[in-house]
N, C-alpha and C positions, 0 to 999 in steps of 0.2 A: 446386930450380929446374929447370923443364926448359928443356934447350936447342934451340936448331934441327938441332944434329950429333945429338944425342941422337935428335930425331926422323928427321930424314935417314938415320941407320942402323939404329934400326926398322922404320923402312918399307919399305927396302932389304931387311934380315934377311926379312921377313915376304912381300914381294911377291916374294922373288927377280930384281926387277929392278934394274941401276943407274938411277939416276936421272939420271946424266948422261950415258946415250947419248941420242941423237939421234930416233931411231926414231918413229915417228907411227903403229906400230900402238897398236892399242887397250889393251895389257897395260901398256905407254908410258904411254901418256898420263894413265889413269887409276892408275897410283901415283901420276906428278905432282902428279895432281889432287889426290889422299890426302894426298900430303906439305902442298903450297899448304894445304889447310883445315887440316890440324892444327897446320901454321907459324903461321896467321894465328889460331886459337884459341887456341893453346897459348904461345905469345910473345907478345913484342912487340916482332918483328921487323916493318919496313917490307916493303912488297910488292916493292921492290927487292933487299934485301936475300936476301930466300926467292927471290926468279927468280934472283936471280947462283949460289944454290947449286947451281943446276939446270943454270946456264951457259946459261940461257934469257933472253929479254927480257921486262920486267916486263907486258909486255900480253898475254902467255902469261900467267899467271898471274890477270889480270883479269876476262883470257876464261873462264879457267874458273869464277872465283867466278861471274862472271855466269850461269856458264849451270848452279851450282847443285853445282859440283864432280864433275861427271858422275853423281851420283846417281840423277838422275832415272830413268836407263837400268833394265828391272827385270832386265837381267842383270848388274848392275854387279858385274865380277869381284872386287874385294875389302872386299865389306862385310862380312864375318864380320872380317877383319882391321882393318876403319876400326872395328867396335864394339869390340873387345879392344884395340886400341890406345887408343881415347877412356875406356875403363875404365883403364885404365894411367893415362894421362895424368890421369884426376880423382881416385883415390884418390892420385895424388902430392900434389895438390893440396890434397886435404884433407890429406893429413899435414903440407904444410906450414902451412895456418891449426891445426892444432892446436900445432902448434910455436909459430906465432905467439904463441897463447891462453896458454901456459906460458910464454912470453917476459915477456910483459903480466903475469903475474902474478908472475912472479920480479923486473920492473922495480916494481915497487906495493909487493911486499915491504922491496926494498930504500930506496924513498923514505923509508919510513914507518920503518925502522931509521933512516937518514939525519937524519930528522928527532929522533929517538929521544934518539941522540948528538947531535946541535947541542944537545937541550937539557940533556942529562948534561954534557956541558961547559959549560953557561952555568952550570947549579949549581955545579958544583967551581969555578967564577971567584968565585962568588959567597961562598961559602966561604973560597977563600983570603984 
């Protein structure tokens, strides 16, 4: 499962910026922006919730979805970082549906043992 600290301190790690300074230069704004999109893909965290980590207000946050998470920009200082971090974030992901898949099928297993024994015990009743 990824969490939003999980991302919070990747982003952090990878951008060299904190996330909770204040600051409105550009190197600012757009980790924010980083963090905001990969909170809201990657969780399912409220838009509140991902601005309070920020110690920001949630219409920070709106604003940047809206306007596209600053990507648009073509010198957007951390896209090499937003693609290797959204790589991270999907092979987790897949690891976890294949876990899933191996879940489902250790649970199918077991029904079908389950049913197995209710009827190995209905014979032995039957028997005695």
């Amino acid at each position: 499962m990824i969490t939003i600290e999980q991302i919070k301190n990747d982003v952090e790690n990878i951008t060299g910026v904190d996330l909770l300074n204040k600051s409105r230069k550009r190197k600012y704004v757009e980790a924010r922006a980083l963090f905001y999109e990969l909170g809201l893909r990657y969780t399912k965290n409220s838009i509140v919730s991902l601005a309070d980590k920020t110690k920001r207000n949630h219409a920070t946050l709106i604003n940047a979805r809206d306007n596209n998470f600053y990507c648009k920009f073509n010198d957007y200082h951390y896209h090499d970082e937003r693609v290797m971090l959204m790589a991270k974030y999907n092979d987790i992901r897949t690891d976890m549906a294949i876990q899933g898949e191996e879940i489902s099928e250790k649970i199918e297993r077991l029904i079908k043992e389950i049913e197995w024994l209710k009827t190995y015990k209905n014979e032995l009743q039957v028997r005695s």
